[in-house]
N, CA, C and O atoms as a GROMACS GRO file, in nm:
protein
  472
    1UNK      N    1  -0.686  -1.664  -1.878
    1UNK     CA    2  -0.571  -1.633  -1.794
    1UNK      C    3  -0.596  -1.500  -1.721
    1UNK      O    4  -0.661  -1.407  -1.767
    2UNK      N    5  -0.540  -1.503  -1.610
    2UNK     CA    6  -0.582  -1.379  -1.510
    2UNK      C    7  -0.461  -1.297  -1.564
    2UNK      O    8  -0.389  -1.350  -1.648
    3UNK      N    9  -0.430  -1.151  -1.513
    3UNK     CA   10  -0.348  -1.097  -1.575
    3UNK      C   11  -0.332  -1.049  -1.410
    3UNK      O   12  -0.412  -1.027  -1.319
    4UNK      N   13  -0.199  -1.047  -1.420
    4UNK     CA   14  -0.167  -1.001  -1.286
    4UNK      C   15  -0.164  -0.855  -1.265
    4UNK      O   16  -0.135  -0.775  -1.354
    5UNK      N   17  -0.216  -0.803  -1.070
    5UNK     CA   18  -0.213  -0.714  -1.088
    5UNK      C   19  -0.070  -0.602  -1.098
    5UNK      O   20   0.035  -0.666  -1.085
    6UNK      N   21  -0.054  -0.495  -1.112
    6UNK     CA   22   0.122  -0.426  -1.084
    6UNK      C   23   0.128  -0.339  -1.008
    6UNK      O   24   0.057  -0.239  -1.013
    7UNK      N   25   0.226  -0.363  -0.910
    7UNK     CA   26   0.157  -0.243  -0.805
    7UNK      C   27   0.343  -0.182  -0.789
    7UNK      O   28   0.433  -0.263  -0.810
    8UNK      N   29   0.370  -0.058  -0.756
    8UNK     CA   30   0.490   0.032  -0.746
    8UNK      C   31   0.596  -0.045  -0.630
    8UNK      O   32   0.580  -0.107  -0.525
    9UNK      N   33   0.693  -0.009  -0.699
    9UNK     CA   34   0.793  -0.068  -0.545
    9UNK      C   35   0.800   0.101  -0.484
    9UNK      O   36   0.797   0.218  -0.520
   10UNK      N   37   0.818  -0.017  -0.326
   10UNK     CA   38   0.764   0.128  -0.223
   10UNK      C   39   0.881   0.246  -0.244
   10UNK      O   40   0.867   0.368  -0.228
   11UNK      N   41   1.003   0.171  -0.285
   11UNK     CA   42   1.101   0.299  -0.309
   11UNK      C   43   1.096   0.375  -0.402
   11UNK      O   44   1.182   0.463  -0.404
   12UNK      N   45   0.990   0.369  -0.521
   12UNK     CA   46   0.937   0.455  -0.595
   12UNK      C   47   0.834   0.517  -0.557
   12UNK      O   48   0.828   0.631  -0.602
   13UNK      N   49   0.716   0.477  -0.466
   13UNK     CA   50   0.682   0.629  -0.465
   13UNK      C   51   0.696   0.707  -0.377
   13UNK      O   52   0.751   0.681  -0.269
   14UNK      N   53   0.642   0.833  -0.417
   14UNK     CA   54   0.690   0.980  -0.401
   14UNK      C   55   0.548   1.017  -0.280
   14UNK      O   56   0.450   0.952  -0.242
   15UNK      N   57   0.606   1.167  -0.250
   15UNK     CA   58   0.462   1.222  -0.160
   15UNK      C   59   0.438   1.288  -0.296
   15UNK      O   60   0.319   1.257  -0.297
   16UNK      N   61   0.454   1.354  -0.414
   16UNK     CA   62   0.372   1.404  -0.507
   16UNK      C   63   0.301   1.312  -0.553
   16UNK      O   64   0.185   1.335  -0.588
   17UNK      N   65   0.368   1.168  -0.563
   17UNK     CA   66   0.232   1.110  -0.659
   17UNK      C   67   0.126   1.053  -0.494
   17UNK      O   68   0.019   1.003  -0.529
   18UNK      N   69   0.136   1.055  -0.412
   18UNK     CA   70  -0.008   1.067  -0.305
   18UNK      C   71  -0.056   1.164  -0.291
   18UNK      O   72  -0.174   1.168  -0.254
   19UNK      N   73   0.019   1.283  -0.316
   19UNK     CA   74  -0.070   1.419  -0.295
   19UNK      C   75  -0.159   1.444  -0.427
   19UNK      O   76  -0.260   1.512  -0.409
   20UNK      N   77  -0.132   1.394  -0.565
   20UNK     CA   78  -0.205   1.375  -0.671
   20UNK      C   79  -0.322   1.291  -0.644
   20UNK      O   80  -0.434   1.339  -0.630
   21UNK      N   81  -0.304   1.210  -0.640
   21UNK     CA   82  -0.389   1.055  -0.602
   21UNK      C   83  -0.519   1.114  -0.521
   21UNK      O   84  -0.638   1.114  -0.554
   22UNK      N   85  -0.442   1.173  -0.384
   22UNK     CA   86  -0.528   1.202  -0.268
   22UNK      C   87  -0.600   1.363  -0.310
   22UNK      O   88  -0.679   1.408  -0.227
   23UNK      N   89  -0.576   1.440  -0.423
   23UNK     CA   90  -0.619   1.542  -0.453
   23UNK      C   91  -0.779   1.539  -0.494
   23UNK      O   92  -0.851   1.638  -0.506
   24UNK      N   93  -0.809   1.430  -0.508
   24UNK     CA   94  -0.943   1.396  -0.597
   24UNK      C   95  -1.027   1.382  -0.484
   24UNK      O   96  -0.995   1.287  -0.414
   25UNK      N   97  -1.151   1.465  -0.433
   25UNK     CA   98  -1.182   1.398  -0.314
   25UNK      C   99  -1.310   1.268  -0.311
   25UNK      O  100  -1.375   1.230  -0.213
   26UNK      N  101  -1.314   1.238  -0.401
   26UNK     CA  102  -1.366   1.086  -0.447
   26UNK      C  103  -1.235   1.010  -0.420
   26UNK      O  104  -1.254   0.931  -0.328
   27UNK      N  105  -1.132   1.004  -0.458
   27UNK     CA  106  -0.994   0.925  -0.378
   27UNK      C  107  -0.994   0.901  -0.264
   27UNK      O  108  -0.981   0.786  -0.220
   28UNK      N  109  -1.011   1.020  -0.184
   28UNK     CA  110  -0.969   1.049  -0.057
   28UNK      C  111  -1.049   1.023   0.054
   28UNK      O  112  -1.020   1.023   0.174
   29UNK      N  113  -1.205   0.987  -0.030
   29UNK     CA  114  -1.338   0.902   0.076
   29UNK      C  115  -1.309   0.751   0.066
   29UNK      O  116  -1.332   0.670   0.156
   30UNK      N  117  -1.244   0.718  -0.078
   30UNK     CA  118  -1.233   0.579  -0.070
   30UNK      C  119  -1.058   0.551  -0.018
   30UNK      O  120  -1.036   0.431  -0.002
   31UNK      N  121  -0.964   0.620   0.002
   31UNK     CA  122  -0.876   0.572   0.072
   31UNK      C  123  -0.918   0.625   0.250
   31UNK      O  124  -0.829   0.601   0.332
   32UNK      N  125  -1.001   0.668   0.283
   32UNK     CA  126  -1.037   0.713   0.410
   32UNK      C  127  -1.150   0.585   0.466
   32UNK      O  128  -1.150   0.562   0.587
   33UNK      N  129  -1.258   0.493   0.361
   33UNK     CA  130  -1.302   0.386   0.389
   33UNK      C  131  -1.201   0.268   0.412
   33UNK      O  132  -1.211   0.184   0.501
   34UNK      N  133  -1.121   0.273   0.334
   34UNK     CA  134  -1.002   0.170   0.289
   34UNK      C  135  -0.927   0.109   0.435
   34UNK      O  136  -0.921  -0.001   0.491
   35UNK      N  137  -0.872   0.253   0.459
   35UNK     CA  138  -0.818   0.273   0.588
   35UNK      C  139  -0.872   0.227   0.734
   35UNK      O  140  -0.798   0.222   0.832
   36UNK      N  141  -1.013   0.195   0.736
   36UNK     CA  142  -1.082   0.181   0.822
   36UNK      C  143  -1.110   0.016   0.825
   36UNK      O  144  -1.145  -0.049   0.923
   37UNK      N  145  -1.084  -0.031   0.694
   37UNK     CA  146  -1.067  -0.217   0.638
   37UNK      C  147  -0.993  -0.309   0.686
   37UNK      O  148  -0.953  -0.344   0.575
   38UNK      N  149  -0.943  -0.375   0.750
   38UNK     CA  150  -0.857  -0.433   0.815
   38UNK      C  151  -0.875  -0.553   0.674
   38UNK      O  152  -0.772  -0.555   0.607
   39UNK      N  153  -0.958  -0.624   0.636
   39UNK     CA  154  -0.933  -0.743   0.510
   39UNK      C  155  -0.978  -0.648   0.362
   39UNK      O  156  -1.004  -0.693   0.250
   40UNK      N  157  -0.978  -0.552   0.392
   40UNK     CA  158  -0.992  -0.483   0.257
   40UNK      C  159  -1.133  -0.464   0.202
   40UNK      O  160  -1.226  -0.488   0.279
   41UNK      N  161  -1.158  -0.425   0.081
   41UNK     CA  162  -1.280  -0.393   0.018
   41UNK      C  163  -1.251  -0.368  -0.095
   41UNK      O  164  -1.151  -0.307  -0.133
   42UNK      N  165  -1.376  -0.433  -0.191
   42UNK     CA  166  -1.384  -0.396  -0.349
   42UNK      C  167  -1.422  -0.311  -0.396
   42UNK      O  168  -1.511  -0.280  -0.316
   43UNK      N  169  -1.426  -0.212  -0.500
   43UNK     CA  170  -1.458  -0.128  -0.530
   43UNK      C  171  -1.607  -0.091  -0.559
   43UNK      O  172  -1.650   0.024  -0.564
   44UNK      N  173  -1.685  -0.216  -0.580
   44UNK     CA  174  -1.842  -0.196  -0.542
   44UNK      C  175  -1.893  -0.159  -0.387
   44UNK      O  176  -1.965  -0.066  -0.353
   45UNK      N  177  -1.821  -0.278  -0.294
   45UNK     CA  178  -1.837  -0.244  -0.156
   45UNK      C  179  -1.833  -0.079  -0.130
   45UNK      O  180  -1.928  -0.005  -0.104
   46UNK      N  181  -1.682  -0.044  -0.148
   46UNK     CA  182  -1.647   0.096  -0.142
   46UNK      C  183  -1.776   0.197  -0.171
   46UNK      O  184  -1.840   0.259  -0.086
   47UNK      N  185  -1.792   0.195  -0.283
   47UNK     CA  186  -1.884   0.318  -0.375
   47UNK      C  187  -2.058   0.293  -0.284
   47UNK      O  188  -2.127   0.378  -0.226
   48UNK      N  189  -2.082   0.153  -0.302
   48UNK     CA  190  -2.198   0.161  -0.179
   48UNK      C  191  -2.204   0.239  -0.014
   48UNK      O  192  -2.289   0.310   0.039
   49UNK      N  193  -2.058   0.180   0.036
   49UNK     CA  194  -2.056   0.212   0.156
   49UNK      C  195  -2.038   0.361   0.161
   49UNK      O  196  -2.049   0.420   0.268
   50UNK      N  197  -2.016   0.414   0.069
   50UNK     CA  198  -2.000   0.577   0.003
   50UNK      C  199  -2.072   0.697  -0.002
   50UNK      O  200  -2.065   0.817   0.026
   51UNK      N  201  -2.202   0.544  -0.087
   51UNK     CA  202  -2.315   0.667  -0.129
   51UNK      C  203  -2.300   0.642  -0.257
   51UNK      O  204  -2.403   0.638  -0.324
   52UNK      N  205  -2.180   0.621  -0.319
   52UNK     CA  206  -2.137   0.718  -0.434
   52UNK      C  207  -2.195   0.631  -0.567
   52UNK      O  208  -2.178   0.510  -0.578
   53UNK      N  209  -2.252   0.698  -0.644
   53UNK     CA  210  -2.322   0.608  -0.766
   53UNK      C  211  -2.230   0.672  -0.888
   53UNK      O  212  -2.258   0.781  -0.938
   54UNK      N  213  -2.076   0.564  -0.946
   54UNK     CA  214  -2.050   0.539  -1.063
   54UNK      C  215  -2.009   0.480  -1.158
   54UNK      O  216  -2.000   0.366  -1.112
   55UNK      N  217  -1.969   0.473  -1.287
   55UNK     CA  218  -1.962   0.364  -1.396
   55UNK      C  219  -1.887   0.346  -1.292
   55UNK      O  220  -1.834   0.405  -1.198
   56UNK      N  221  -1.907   0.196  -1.365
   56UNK     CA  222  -1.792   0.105  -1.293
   56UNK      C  223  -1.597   0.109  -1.363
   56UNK      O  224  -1.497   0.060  -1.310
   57UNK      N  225  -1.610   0.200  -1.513
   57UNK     CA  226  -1.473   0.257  -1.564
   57UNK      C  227  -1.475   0.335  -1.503
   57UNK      O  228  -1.360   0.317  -1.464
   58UNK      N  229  -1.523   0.470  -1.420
   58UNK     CA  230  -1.464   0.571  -1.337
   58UNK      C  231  -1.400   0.505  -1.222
   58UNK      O  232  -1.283   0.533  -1.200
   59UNK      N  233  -1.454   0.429  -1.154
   59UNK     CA  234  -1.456   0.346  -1.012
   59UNK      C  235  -1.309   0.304  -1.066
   59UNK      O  236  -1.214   0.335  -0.995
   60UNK      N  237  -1.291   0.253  -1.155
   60UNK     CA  238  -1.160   0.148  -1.187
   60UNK      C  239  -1.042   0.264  -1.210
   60UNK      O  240  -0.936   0.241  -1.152
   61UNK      N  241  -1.050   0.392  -1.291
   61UNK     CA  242  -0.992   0.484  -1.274
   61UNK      C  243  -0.939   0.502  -1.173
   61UNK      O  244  -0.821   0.468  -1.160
   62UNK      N  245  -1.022   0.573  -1.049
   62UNK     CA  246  -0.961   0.612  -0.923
   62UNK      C  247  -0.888   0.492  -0.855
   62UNK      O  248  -0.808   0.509  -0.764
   63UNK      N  249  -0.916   0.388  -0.898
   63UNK     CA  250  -0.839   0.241  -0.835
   63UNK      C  251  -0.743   0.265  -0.879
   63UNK      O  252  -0.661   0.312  -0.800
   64UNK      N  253  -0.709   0.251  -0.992
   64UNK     CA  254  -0.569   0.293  -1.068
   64UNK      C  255  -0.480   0.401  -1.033
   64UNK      O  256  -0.360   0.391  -1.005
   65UNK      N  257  -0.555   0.512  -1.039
   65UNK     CA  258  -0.481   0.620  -1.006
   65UNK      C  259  -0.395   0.572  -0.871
   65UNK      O  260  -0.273   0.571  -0.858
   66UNK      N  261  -0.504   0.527  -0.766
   66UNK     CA  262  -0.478   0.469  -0.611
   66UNK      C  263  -0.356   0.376  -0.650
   66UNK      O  264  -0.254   0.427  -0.602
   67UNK      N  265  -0.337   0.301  -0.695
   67UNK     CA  266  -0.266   0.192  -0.706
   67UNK      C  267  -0.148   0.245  -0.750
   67UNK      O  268  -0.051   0.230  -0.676
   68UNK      N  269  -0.133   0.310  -0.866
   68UNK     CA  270  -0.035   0.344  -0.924
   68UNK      C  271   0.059   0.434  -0.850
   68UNK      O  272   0.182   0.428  -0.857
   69UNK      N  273  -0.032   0.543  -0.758
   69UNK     CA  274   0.050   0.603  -0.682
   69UNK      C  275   0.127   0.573  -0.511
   69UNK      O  276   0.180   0.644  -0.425
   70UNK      N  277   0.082   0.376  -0.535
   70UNK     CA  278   0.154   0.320  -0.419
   70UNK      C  279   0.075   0.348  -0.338
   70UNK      O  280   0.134   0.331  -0.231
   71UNK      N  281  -0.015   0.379  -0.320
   71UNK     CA  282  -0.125   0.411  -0.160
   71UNK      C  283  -0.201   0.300  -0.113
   71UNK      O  284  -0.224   0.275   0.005
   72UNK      N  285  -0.258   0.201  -0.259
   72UNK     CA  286  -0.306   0.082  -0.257
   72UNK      C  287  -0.265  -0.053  -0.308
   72UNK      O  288  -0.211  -0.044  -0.419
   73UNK      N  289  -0.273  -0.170  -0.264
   73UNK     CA  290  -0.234  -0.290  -0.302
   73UNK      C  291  -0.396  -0.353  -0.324
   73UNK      O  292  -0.494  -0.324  -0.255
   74UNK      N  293  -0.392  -0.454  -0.450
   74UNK     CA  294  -0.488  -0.497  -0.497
   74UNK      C  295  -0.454  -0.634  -0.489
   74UNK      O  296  -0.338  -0.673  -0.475
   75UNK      N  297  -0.579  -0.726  -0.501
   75UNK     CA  298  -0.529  -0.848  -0.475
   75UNK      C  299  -0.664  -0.943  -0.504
   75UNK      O  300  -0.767  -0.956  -0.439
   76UNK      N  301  -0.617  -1.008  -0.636
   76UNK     CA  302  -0.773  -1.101  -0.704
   76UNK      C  303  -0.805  -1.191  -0.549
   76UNK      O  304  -0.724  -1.248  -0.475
   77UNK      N  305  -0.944  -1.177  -0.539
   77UNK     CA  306  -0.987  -1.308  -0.503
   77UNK      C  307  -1.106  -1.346  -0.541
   77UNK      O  308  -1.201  -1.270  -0.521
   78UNK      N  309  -1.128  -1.480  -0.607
   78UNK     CA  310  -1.233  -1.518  -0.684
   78UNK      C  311  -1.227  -1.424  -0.814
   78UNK      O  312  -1.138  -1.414  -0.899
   79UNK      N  313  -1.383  -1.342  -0.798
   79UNK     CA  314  -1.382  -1.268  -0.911
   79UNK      C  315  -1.379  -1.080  -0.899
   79UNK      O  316  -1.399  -0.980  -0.968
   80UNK      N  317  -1.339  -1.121  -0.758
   80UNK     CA  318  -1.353  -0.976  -0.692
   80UNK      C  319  -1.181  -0.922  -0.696
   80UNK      O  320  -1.096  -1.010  -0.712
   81UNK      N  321  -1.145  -0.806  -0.683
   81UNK     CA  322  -1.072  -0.711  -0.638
   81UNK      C  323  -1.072  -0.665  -0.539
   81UNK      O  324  -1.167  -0.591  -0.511
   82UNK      N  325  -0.941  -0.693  -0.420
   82UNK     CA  326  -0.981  -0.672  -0.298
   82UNK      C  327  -0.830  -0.576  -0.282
   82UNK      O  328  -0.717  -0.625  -0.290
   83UNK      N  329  -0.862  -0.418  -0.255
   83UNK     CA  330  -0.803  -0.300  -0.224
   83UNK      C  331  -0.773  -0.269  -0.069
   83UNK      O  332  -0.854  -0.244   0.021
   84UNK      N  333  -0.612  -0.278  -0.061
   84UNK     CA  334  -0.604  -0.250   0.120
   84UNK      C  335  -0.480  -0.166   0.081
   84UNK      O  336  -0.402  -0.178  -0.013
   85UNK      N  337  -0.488  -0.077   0.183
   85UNK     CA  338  -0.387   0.079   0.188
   85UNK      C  339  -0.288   0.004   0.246
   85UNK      O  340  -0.296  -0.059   0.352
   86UNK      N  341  -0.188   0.016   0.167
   86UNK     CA  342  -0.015  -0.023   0.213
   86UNK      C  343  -0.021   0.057   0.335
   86UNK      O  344   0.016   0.161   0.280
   87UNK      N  345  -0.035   0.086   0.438
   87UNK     CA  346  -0.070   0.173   0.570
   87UNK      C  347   0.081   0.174   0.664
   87UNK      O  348   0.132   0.264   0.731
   88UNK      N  349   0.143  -0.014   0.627
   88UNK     CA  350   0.246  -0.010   0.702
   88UNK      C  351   0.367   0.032   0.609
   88UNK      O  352   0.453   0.087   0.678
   89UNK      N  353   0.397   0.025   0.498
   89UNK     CA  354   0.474   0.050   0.440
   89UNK      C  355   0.534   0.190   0.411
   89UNK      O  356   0.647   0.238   0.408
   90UNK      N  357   0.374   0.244   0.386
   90UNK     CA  358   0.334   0.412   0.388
   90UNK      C  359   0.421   0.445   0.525
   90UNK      O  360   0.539   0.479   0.533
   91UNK      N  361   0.356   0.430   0.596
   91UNK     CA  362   0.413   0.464   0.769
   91UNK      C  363   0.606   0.472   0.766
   91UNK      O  364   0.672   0.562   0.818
   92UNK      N  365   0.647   0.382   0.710
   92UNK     CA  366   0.768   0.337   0.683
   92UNK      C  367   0.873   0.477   0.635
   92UNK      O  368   0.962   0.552   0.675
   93UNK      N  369   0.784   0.444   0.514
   93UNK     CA  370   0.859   0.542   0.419
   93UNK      C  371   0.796   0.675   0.430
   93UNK      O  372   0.772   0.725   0.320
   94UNK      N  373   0.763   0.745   0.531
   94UNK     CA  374   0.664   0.866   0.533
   94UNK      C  375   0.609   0.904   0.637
   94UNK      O  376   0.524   0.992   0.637
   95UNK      N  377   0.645   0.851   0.726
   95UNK     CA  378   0.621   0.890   0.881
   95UNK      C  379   0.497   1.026   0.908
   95UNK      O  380   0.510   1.148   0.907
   96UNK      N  381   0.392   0.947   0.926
   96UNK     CA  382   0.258   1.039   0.947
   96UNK      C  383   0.211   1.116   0.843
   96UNK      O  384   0.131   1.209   0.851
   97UNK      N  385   0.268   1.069   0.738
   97UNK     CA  386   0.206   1.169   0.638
   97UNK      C  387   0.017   1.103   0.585
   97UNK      O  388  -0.077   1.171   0.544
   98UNK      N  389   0.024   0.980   0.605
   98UNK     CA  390  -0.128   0.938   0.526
   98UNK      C  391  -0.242   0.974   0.641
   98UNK      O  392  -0.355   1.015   0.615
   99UNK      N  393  -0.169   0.943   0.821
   99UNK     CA  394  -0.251   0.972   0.895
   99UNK      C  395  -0.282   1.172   0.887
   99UNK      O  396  -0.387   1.237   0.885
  100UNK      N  397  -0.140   1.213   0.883
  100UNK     CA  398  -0.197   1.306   0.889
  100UNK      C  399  -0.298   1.386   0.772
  100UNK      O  400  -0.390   1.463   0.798
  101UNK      N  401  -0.264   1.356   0.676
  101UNK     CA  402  -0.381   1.401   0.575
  101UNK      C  403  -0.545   1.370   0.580
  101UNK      O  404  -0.632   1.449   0.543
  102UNK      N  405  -0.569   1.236   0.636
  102UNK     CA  406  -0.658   1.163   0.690
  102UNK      C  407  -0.738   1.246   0.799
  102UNK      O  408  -0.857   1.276   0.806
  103UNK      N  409  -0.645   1.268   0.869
  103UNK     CA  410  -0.664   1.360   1.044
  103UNK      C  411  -0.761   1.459   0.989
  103UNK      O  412  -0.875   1.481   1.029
  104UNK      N  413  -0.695   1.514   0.893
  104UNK     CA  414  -0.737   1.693   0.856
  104UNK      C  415  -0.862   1.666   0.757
  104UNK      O  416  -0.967   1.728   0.772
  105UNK      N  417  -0.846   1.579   0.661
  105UNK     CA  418  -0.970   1.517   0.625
  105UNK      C  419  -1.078   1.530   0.662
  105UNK      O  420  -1.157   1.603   0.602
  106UNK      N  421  -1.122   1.436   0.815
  106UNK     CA  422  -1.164   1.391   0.838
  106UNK      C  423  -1.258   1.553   0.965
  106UNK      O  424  -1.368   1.556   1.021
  107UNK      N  425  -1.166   1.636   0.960
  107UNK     CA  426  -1.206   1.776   1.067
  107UNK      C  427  -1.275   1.813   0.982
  107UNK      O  428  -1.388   1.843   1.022
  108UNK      N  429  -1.252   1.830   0.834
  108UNK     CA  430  -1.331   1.949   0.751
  108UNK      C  431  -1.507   1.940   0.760
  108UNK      O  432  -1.571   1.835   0.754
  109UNK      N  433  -1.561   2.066   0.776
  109UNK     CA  434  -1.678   2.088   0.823
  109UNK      C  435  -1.786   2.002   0.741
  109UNK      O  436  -1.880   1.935   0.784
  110UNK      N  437  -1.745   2.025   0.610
  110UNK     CA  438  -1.845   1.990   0.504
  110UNK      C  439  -1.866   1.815   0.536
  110UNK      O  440  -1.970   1.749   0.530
  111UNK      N  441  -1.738   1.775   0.568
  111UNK     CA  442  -1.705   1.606   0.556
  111UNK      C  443  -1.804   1.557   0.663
  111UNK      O  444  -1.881   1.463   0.648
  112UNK      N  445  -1.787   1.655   0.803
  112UNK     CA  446  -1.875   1.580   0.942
  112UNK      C  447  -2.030   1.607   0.914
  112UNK      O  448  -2.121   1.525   0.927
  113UNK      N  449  -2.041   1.734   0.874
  113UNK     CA  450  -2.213   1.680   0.811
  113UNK      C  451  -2.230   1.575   0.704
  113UNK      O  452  -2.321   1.497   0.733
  114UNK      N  453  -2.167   1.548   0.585
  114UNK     CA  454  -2.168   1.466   0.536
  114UNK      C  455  -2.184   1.298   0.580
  114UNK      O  456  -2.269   1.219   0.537
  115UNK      N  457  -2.081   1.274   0.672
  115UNK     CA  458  -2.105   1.144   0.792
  115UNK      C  459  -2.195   1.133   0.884
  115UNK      O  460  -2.220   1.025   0.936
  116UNK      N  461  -2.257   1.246   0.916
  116UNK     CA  462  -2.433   1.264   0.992
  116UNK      C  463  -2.538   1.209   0.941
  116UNK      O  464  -2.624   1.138   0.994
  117UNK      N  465  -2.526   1.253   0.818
  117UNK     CA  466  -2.629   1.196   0.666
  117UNK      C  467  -2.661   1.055   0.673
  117UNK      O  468  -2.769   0.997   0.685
  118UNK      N  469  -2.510   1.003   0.662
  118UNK     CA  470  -2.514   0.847   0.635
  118UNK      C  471  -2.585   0.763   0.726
  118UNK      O  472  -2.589   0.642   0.707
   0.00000   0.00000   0.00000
């Protein structure tokens, strides 16, 4: 039996639990790939398209954390986990807050050499 996944009703969450979530900046590369997904991505996809080499219980961690704090919706297909940023809902209840964190993200010096690399 599959166990379903549980994801927050949007009127529970908060901007503290995204500013937690998004504090980790391993979070904040994979909700910044996420964002860029229009059918989503699994958390192997993610960590490849990353760079990032880890257990696959850390990987599931930051999913969780993501999930729990309403930023992400998960959704079995087959045998995969497929992660897409509630983007419209966010927008809804929070008016520019994911873009703008994203925005500023995405300026920091260290981050644009980092995306040169790749």
């Amino acid at each position: 039996m599959v166990r379903p996944v549980a994801h927050p009703d949007i009127a529970t969450i908060t901007v503290a639990k995204i500013l937690y979530a998004l504090a980790d900046p391993v979070r904040l590369q994979i909700v910044d790939d996420l964002v860029r997904s229009r059918s989503g991505r699994s958390c192997t996809e993610v960590s490849h398209r990353l760079g990032q080499s880890m257990a696959k219980s850390t990987c599931s961690q930051h999913y969780r954390i993501l999930r729990e704090s309403g930023l992400i919706v998960c959704q079995r297909e087959g045998t995969q986990l497929i992660s897409r940023v509630r983007t419209e809902m966010l927008e809804a209840r929070f008016p520019g807050l994911l873009a703008s964190i994203l925005r500023a993200y995405r300026k920091r010096p260290e981050r644009r050499r980092a995306s040169a690399v790749r």
